[in-house]
C-alpha positions, -999 to 999 in steps of 0.1 A, spaced: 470 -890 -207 500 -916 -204 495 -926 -237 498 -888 -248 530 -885 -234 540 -917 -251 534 -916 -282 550 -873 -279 581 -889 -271 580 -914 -302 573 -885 -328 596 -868 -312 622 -892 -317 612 -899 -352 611 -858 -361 649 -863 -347 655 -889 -368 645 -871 -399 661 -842 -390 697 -860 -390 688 -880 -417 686 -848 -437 714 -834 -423 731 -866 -433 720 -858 -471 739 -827 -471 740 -806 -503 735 -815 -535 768 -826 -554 781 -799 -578 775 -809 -617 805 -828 -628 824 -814 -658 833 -849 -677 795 -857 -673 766 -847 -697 741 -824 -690 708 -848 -683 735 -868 -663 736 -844 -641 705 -837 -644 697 -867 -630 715 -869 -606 703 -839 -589 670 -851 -594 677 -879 -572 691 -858 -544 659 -839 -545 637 -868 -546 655 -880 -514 655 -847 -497 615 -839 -510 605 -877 -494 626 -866 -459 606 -833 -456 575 -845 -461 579 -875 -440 589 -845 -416 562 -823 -421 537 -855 -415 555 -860 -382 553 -821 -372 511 -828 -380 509 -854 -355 530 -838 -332 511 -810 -331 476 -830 -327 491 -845 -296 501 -814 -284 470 -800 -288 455 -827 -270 476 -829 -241 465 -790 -238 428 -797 -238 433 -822 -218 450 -799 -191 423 -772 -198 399 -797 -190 419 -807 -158 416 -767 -147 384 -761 -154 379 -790 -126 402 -778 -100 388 -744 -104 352 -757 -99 364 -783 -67 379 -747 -53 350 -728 -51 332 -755 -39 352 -757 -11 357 -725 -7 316 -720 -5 316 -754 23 342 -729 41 323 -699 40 291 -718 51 309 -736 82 325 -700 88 290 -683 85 272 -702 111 269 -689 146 286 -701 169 277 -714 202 287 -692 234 309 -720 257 293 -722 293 317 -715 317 333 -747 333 319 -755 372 343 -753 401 347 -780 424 
């Protein structure tokens, strides 16, 4: 379950990392006047290439994230079902030591 935990807080870090890396995209650039049209053309093309390759580098992230997660929740499922069963157990070892009769205590001798 460590390694769970782990490797959470490494995509974690790395869905951070894209995020600002997005962020540090920014827009696109407005079409420049003294520049033909394909030009800029182009040149958006190439922002949204970048920004397409960080959002799905993202998304893959968010996928694996969410396995983990979903792991780690199993995992503690699992871990209840357990307890639950160790409580009844005891609670049945309780109610059978609380169940038997009890011996009546002889009354202590005087000297």
């Amino acid at each position: 379950m460590l390694g769970l935990g782990n490797n959470l807080s490494e995509l974690k870090i790395r869905i951070q990392k894209a995020h600002a890396d997005l962020a540090n995209l920014g827009e696109p650039s407005q079409p420049l006047t003294e520049m033909i049209g394909s030009t800029n053309t182009l040149r958006l093309n190439e922002y949204l290439s970048k920004t397409d390759a960080k959002k799905t580098e993202l998304i893959s992230d968010y996928v694996l994230y969410t396995k983990q997660l979903e792991q780690i929740i199993a995992s503690l499922f699992s871990i209840q079902s357990e307890l639950k069963s160790i409580l009844k157990e005891e609670a049945s070892m309780i109610e059978s030591v609380d169940s038997k009769p009890k011996k009546a205590k002889k009354p202590a001798k005087k000297n």
